[in-house]
MIPA-531417 format. One record per residue (C-alpha): x, y, z. Coordinates in nm, 2 decimals, padded with zeros to 4 digits. Example, Ala and Ser with C-alpha at 12.3 -4.5 7.8 and 13.67 -1.06 7.14 Angstrom:
<pts>
       px       py       pz
    01.23   -00.45    00.78
    01.37   -00.11    00.71
</pts>
This chain:
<pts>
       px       py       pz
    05.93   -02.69    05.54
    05.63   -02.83    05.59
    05.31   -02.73    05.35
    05.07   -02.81    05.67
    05.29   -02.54    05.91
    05.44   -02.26    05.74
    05.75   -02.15    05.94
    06.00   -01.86    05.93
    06.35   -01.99    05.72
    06.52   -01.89    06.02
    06.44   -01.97    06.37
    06.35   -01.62    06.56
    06.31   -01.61    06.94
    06.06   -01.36    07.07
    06.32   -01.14    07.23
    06.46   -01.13    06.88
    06.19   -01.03    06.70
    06.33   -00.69    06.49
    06.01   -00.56    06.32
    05.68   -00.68    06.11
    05.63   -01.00    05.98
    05.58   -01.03    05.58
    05.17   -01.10    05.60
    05.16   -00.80    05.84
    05.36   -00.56    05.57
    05.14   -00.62    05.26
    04.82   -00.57    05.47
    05.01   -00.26    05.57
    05.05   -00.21    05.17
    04.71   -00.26    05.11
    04.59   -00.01    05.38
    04.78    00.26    05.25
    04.60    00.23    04.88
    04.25    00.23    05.11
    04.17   -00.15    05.07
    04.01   -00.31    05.34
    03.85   -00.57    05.21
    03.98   -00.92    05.11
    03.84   -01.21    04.96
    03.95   -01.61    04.94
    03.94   -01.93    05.08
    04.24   -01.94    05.36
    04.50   -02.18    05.36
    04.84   -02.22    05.56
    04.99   -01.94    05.35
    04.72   -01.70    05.43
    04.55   -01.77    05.76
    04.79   -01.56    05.96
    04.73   -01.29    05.72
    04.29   -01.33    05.73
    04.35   -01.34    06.12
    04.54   -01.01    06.12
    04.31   -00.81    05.86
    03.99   -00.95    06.08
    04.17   -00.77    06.34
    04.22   -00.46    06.16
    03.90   -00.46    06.12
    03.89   -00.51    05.74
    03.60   -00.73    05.58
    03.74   -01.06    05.55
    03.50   -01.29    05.35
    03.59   -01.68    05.24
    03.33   -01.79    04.95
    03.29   -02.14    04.83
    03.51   -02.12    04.53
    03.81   -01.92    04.41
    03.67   -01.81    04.10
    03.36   -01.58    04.33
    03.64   -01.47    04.51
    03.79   -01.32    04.26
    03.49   -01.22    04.09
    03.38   -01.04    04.47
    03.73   -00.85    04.42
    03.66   -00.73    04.09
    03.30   -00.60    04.20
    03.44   -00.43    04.46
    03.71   -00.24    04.24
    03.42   -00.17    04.06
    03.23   -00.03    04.36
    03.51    00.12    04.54
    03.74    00.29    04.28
    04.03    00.13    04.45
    04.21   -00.17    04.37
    04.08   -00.52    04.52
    04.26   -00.83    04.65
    04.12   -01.20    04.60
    04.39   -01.49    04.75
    04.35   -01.82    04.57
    04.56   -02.08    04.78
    04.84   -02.26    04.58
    04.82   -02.52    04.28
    04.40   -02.60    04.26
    04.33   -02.28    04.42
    04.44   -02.05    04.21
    04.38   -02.26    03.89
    04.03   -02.23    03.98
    04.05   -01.82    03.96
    04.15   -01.82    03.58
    03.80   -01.76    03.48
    03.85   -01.41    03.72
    04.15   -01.35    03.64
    04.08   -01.33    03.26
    03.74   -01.20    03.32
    03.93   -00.91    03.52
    04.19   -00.85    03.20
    03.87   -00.85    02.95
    03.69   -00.59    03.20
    04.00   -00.35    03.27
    03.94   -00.45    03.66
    04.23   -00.36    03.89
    04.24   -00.66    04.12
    04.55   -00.78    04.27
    04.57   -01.17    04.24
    04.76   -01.30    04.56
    04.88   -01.66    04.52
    05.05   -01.94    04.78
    05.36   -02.13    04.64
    05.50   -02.38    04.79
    05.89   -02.27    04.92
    06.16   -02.21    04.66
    06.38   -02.49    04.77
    06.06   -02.69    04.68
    06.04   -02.55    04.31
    06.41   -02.55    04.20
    06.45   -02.92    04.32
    06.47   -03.17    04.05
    06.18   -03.40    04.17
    05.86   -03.58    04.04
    05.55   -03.66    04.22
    05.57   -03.30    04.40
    05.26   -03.30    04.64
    05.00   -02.95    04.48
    05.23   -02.81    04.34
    05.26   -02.66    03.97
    05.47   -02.37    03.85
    05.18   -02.11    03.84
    05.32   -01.81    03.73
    05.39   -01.95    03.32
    05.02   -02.03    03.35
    04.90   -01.64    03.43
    05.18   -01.41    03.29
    04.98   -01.38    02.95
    04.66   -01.32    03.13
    04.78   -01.02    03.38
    04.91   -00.72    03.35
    05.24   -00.80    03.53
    05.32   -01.12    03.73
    05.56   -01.13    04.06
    05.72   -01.36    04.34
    05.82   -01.26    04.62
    06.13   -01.43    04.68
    06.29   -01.27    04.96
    06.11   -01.10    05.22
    06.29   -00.78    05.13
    06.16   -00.78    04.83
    05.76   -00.72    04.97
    05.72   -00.34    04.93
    05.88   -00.32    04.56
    05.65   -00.60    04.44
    05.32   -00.49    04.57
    05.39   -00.15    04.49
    05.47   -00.23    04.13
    05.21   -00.47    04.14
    04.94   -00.15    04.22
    05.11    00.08    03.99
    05.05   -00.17    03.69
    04.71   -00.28    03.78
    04.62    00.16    03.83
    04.85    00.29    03.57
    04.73    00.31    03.20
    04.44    00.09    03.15
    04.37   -00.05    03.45
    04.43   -00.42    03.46
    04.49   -00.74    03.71
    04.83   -00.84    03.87
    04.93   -01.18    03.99
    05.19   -01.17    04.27
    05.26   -01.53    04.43
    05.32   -01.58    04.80
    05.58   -01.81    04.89
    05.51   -01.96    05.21
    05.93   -01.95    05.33
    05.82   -01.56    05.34
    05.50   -01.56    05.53
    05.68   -01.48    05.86
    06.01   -01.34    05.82
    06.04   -00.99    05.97
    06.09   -00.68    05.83
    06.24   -00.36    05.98
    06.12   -00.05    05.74
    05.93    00.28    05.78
    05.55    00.35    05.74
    05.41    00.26    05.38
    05.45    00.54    05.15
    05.15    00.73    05.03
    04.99    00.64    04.68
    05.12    00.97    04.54
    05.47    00.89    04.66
    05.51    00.60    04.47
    05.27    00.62    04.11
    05.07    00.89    03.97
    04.78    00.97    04.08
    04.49    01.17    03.98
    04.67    01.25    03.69
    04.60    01.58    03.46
    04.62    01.66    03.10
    04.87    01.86    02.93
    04.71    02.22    02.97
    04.76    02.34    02.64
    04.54    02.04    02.49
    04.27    02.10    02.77
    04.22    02.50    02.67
    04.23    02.34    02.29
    03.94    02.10    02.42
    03.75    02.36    02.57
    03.76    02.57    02.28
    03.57    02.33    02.06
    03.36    02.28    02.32
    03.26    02.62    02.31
    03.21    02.64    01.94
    03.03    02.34    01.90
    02.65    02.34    01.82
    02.53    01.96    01.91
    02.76    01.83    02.17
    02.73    01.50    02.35
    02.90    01.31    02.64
    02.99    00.98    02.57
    03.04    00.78    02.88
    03.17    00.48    03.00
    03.26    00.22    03.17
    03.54    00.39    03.38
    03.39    00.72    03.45
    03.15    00.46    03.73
    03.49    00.22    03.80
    03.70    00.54    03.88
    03.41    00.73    04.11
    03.42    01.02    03.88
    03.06    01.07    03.85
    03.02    01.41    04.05
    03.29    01.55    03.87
    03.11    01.45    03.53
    02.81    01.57    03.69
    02.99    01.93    03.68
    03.09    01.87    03.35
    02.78    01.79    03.24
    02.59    02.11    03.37
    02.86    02.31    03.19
    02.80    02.14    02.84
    02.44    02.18    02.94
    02.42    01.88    02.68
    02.28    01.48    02.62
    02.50    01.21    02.80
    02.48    00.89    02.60
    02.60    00.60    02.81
    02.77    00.26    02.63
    02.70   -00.07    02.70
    02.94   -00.12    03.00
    02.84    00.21    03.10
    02.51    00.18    03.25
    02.52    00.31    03.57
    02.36    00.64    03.59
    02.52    00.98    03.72
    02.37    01.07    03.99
    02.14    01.43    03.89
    02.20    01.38    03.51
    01.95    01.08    03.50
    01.67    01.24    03.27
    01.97    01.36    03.01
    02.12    01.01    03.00
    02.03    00.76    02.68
    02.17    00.41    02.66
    02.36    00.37    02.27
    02.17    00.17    02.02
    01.89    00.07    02.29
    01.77    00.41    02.29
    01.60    00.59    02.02
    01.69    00.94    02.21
    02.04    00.86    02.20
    02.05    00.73    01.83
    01.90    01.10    01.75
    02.15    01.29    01.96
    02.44    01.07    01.81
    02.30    01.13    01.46
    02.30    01.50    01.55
    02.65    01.56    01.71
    02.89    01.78    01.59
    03.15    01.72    01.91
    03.18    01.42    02.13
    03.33    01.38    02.49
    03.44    01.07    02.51
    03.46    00.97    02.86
    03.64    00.63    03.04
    03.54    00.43    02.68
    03.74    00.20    02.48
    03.54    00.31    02.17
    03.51   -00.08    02.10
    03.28   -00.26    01.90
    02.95   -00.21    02.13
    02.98    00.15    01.98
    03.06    00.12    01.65
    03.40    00.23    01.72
    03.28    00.56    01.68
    03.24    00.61    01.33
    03.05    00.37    01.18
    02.68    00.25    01.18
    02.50    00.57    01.34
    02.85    00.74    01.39
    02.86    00.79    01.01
    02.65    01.09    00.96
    02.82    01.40    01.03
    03.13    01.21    01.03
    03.33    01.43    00.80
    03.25    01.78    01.08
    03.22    01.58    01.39
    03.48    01.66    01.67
    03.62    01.43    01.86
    03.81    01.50    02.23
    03.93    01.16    02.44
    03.97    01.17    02.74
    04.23    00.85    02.81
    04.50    00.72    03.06
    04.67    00.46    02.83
    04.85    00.72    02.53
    04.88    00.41    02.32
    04.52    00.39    02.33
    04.50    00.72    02.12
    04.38    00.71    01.78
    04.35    00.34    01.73
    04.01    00.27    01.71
    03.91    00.59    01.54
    04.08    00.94    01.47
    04.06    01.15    01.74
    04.13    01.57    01.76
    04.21    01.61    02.03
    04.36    01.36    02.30
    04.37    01.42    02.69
    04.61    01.18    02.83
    04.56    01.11    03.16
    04.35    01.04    03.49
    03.95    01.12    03.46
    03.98    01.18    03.80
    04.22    01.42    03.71
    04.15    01.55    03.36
    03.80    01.62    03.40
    03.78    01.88    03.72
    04.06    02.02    03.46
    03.80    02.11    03.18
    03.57    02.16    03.44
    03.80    02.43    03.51
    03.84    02.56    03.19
    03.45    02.61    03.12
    03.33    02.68    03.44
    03.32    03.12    03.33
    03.15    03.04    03.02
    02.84    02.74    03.05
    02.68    02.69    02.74
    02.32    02.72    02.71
    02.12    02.44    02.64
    02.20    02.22    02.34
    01.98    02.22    02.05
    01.71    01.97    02.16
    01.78    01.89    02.50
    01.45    01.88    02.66
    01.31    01.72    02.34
    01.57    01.44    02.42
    01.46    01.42    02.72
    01.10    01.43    02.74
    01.11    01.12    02.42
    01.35    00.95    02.62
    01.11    00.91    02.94
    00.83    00.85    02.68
    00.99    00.60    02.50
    01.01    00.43    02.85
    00.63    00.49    02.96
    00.57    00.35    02.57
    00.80    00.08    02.66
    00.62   -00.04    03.04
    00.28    00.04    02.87
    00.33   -00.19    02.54
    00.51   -00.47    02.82
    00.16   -00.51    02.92
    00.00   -00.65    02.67
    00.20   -00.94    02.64
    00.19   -01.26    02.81
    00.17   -01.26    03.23
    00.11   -01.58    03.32
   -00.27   -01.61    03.40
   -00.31   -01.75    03.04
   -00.18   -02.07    02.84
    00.16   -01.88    02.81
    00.43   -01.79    03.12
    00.52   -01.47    03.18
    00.68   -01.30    02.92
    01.03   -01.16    02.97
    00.98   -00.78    02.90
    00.67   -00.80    03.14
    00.96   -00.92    03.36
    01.18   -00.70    03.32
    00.94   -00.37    03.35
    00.82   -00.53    03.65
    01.13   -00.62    03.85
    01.28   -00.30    03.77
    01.02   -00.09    03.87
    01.08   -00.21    04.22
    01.45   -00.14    04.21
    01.49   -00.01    04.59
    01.57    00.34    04.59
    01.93    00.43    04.59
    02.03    00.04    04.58
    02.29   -00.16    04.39
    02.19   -00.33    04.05
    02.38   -00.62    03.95
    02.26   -00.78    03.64
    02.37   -01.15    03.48
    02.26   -01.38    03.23
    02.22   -01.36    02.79
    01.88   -01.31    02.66
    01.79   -01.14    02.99
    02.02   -00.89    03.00
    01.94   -00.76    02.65
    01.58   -00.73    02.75
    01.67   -00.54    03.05
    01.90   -00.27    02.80
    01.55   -00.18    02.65
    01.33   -00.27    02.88
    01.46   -00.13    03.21
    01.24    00.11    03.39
    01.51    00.22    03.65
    01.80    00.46    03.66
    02.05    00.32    03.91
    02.37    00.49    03.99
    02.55    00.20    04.03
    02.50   -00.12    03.81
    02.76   -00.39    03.84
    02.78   -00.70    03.52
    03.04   -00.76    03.30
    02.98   -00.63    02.90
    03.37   -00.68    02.76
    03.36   -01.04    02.84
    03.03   -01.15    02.84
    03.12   -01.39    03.15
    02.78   -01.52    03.24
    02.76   -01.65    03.63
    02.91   -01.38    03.83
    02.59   -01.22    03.96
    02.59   -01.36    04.29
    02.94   -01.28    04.34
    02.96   -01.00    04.20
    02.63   -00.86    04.40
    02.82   -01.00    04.76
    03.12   -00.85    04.66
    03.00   -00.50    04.58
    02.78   -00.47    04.85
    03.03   -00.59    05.12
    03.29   -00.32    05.00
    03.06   -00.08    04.96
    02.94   -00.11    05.33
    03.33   -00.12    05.40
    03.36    00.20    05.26
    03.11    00.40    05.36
    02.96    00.19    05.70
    02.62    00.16    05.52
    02.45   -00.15    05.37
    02.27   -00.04    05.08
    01.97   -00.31    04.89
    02.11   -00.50    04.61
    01.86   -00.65    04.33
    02.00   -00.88    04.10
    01.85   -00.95    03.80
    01.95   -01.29    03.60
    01.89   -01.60    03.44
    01.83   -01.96    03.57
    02.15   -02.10    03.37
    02.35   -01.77    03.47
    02.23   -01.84    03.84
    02.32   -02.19    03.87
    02.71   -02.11    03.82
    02.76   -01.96    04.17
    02.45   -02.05    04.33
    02.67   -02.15    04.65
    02.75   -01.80    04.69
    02.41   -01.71    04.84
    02.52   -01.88    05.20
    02.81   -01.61    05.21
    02.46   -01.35    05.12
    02.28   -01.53    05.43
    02.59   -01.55    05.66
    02.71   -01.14    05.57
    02.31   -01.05    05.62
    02.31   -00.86    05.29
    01.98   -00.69    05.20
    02.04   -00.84    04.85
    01.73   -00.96    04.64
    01.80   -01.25    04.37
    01.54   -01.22    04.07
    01.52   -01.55    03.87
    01.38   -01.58    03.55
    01.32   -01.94    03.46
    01.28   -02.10    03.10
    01.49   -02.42    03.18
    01.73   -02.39    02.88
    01.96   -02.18    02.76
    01.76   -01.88    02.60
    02.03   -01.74    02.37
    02.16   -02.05    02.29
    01.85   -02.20    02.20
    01.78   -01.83    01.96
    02.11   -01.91    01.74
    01.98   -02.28    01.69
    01.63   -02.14    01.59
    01.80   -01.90    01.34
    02.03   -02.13    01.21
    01.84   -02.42    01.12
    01.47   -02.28    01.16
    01.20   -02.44    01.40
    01.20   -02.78    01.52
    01.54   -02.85    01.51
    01.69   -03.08    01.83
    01.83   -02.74    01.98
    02.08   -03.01    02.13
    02.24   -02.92    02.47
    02.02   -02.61    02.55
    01.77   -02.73    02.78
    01.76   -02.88    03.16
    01.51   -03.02    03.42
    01.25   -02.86    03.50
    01.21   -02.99    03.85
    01.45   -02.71    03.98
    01.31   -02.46    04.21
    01.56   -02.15    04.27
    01.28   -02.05    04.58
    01.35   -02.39    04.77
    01.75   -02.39    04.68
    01.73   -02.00    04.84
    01.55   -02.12    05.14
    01.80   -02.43    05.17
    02.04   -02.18    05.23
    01.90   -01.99    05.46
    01.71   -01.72    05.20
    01.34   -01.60    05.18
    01.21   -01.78    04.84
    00.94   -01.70    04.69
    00.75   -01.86    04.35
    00.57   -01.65    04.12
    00.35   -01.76    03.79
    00.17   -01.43    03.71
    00.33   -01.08    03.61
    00.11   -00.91    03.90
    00.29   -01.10    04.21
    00.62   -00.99    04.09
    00.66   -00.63    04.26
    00.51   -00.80    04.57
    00.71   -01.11    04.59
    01.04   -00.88    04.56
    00.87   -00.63    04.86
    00.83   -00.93    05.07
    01.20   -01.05    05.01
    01.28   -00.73    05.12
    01.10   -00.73    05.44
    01.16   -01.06    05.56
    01.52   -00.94    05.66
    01.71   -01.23    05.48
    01.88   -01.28    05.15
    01.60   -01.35    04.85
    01.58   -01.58    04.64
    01.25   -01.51    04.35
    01.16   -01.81    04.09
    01.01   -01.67    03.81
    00.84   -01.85    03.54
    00.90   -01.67    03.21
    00.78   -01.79    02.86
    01.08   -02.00    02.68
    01.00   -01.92    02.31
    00.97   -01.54    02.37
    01.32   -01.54    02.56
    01.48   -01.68    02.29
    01.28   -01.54    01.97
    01.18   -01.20    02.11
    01.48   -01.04    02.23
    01.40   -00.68    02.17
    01.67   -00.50    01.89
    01.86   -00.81    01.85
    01.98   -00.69    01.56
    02.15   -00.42    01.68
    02.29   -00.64    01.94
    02.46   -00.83    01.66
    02.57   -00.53    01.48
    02.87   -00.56    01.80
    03.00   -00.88    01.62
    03.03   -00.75    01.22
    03.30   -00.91    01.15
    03.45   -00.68    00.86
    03.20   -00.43    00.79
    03.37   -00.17    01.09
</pts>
C-alpha cells in the first residue's frame, strides 16, 4: 500500500459496496457523543474523513501546527462540555502534539487524540530505513488515559467507544487511538451508533443515602461556603450550581483553575488567596462544598495555610467522579461519588423545601469584595501609564484591558507574570475564561481562544467576542495561529503586553542573585511589533504607549471587523518585581510544609 494513496485491503467494486466505510463510522461515533468539530492538519489518512465532516456540516479547521490543534480540541472540551478530537498525521505529526497531549493529562481535558499509522504489514516487517514511520503508541501510553489501534475495521465501534468512556469516565482525561491507513476505507455493515447512555454512564448520581447525609450538614451548618472548580465550568454545570447556590444562600469561592464566573452568582464569588473576601469566608467556614476541585496545591489542599483555622469543626462534603480520588488529599465526611452533572440537581433536590437564610456575612462579603476591586482600579492609577519616563505599568494594564472585556464574551488568558496580575487585578467577571493552571503551559492562548470560540459557535450558531489577554513571549509560541483567527472571521481581540524578556524568569534571577545580575537567557529584541505581525496576517494592529489609549485601541479592534492584534508597552522591572501577592503564589510550590 502506498503512503501517498490510501486504498481498501481488498478491492471492492461499487456494486459491491455492503455498508459505511471506516472514516464515515467514527464520524458517525463522534456525532452521537454531540462532537462536531475537528481539528488537524489533513493527510492521506484523514482527508476522506475532513471531506466528509465538512459535508456534515461540522467545523473542520487545519492550523499551522499539530500542537494548536490539539490545544483548539482541548479548549473546545472546555467550552463545549463534550469531548474534542484533534488528528495529528503519522510519525512528525503527532510527535509534534506531545506538548497537548500532556498538557490535556495535566488539565483533566477529555480530548480524543486520533493518529495515522502507516499499514500493519508495514510495522511488523523486519526492515530499516522505514520511510515516517515510528511505533507511536510506546511513545503516548504513559501520557493518556488509554491508548488503541484499530487493527481491523471491525474493531472501530469498540475502540472509540472505550476510547470516550475512558477520556469521560472518572477524571476526565485524553485518549490516543491510532488510525491505520489499511482501515480508512473498508466497509462496515452495522446499526445506528448507540446513544451515550447506552454504552457509559452518564450524568451519573450519588448514592442517596450519602446525599440526604450531605444535606443534613448543610442544614446545620452556620458558615458554609462553595468551593468551585475547574470542572463545574468544563462539565457546563454552572446553572445547576447556580440552584445550588441560592439554596445555600452562601459565599462561592472559586480556585485557581476555576475562574470563570457562574452566571447570576457573580457578586458572591471570591477568587482563593487573591481575594481578601474569600480568605475571610475560608477563615470562617464551618462546611465546605467542594465542587469539580482536585483540592491540589493552589488550595492548600484544603487544610493548610488559611484552611487551618476551624480545622478541627470544619465539614467537609466532595463532590467527585473518580472514588479513588476520595480522601487523598485531605479527609473528607462525606463523599459523593459521581457526575456533577448528576450529583448536584440531586442535593438540589434534597434542599430545595428548606433554603437557608443568608449566611452570616454574606452581603458584608460581598460589598468588600466589589470594594476591594474599586480599591484595586483606583490604586492602578497612580502607577506608571506611559506619558512619563516609565512604560505602562502592568496592573494599569490589566485594570484597563479588563474593563473593556465585551459583555458576555470569551476570556482566554496566557502568559506568567501577566496572568498573576490579572488574578488580582481583574476588573471583570466572565462566565467563561479558558487558560491552563495545572500545567502552567504558557503559549496556548491563541489556540486555545480559536478553538473555543469556533466550538462554541458550533454549538450554539452564535459567534461570541473573545479577548485574550497575554504576554509577548507567551504570544510568540503560536503566533501563526492568528491567520486561522483572520480566515474563521473570529471577533477575537489579542492584548499584548510587551517587556521584551521573560518577566517571571527574569523575577527568580532578581531574587536569587539580587540586582544586576546577567539575567542570562531572559531577554529578546526589541524591534518586534505584535501590531505589524497582526496586520501581516491579515489583523487590525494597533500600538499603544499610554494607559489612556488602551480601552480605545481594544474598541477599535473590535469595530474594524477583523481579528486584533494590540502592542502594548508595559514597564519591564514592575512585571518582573511587582507581581502583586507573589508570595502567596509561591505558597503553591512548598515543598514539605503541606
Amino acid at each position: 500500500m502506498s503512503y501517498d494513496d490510501p486504498k481498501p485491503a481488498v478491492n471492492v467494486n461499487a456494486t459491491d459496496k455492503k455498508g459505511t466505510p471506516v472514516y464515515k463510522r467514527m464520524l458517525d461515533l463522534f456525532e452521537a457523543e454531540g462532537i462536531n468539530t475537528l481539528f488537524g492538519i489533513p493527510d492521506p489518512n484523514f482527508v476522506h474523513m475532513f471531506l466528509e465532516a465538512e459535508r456534515r456540516g461540522w467545523t473542520v479547521v487545519a492550523p499551522h501546527h499539530e500542537a494548536a490543534a490539539g490545544f483548539m480540541a482541548e479548549a473546545a472540551s472546555r467550552i463545549t462540555g463534550k469531548p474534542a478530537v484533534a488528528i495529528g498525521t503519522l510519525g512528525p505529526g503527532i510527535a509534534n502534539m506531545a506538548p497537548a497531549i500532556q498538557c490535556a493529562l495535566v488539565e483533566n481535558s477529555p480530548v480524543i487524540f486520533l493518529s495515522g499509522q502507516r499499514a500493519r504489514v508495514t510495522e511488523q516487517r523486519v526492515r530499516r530505513g522505514r520511510i515516517q514511520f515510528v511505533k507511536q503508541m510506546p511513545l503516548f501510553e504513559n501520557s493518556v488515559k488509554y491508548a488503541a489501534s484499530i487493527e481491523y475495521a471491525d474493531q472501530t465501534d469498540e475502540v472509540v467507544r472505550e476510547g470516550i468512556r475512558k477520556a469521560m469516565g472518572g477524571t476526565p482525561g485524553p485518549v490516543y487511538i491510532e488510525y491505520p491507513s489499511h482501515i480508512i476505507l473498508e466497509e462496515l455493515d452495522l446499526p445506528a451508533p448507540l446513544a451515550p447512555d447506552r454504552y457509559r454512564l452518564v450524568n451519573q448520581g450519588a448514592d442517596i443515602d450519602r446525599v440526604k447525609e450531605a444535606a443534613d450538614l448543610i442544614r446545620a451548618a452556620k458558615n458554609p461556603i462553595l468551593l468551585v472548580g475547574h470542572a463545574v465550568h468544563t462539565s457546563r454545570s454552572g446553572a445547576a450550581v447556580k440552584q445550588l447556590a441560592d439554596l445555600m444562600n452562601c459565599p462561592v469561592i472559586q480556585t485557581s483553575g476555576g475562574t470563570s464566573y457562574i452566571k447570576g452568582l457573580e457578586d458572591r464569588t471570591f477568587q482563593y488567596v487573591f481575594s481578601k473576601a474569600s480568605i475571610e469566608a475560608v477563615t470562617e467556614s464551618d462546611l465546605v462544598l467542594a465542587l469539580g476541585t482536585e483540592l491540589g496545591e493552589p488550595v492548600h489542599f484544603g487544610k493548610w495555610r488559611y484552611w487551618m483555622k476551624n480545622e478541627a469543626i470544619r465539614k467537609w462534603i466532595y463532590v467527585e467522579q473518580d472514588p479513588a480520588a476520595i480522601g487523598v488529599n485531605r479527609p473528607i465526611d462525606v463523599p459523593l461519588v459521581g457526575d456533577l452533572r448528576g450529583v448536584v440537581p440531586q442535593l438540589v433536590e434534597a434542599l430545595k423545601d428548606t433554603p437557608r437564610a443568608p449566611a452570616p456575612g454574606l452581603e458584608a462579603f460581598m460589598r468588600d469584595g466589589q470594594a476591594e476591586l474599586d480599591e484595586l482600579a483606583a490604586e492602578s492609577r497612580t502607577k506608571s501609564d506611559g506619558t512619563g519616563d516609565l512604560p505602562i505599568h502592568p496592573a494599569r494594564l490589566a485594570v484597563e484591558a479588563t474593563e473593556a472585556f465585551p459583555k458576555d464574551g470569551i476570556l482566554i488568558r496566557d502568559g506568567g507574570a501577566g496572568v498573576i496580575f490579572q488574578w488580582t487585578y481583574s476588573q471583570c467577571k466572565p462566565n467563561d475564561v479558558i487558560w491552563n493552571q495545572n500545567f502552567g503551559h504558557i503559549g496556548t492562548g491563541i489556540p486555545y481562544a480559536t478553538g473555543a470560540m469556533l466550538a462554541d459557535k458550533a454549538a450554539t450558531g452564535v459567534s461570541r467576542p473573545g479577548l485574550l489577554l497575554t504576554s509577548d513571549s507567551s504570544f510568540m509560541f503560536h503566533i501563526a495561529e492568528l491567520e486561522v483567527a483572520v480566515r474563521t472571521k473570529l471577533p477575537l481581540v489579542c492584548v499584548v503586553g510587551v517587556d521584551n524578556q521573560w518577566g517571571l524568569e527574569v523575577g527568580v534571577y532578581k531574587r536569587t542573585f539580587g540586582q544586576g545580575t546577567e539575567e542570562t537567557g531572559t531577554h529578546w529584541s526589541k524591534e518586534v511589533r505584535f501590531d505589524k505581525i497582526g496586520e501581516g496576517f491579515g489583523c487590525h494592529g494597533e500600538y499603544v504607549t499610554k494607559a489612556e489609549d488602551i480601552k480605545p485601541a481594544i474598541a477599535r479592534a473590535y469595530a474594524s471587523g477583523k481579528p486584533g492584534v494590540v502592542h502594548v508597552v508595559i514597564d519591564p522591572k514592575a512585571n518582573s518585581e511587582e507581581m502583586p501577592k507573589y508570595a502567596e503564589f509561591r505558597t503553591w510550590y512548598a515543598e514539605g510544609t503541606q
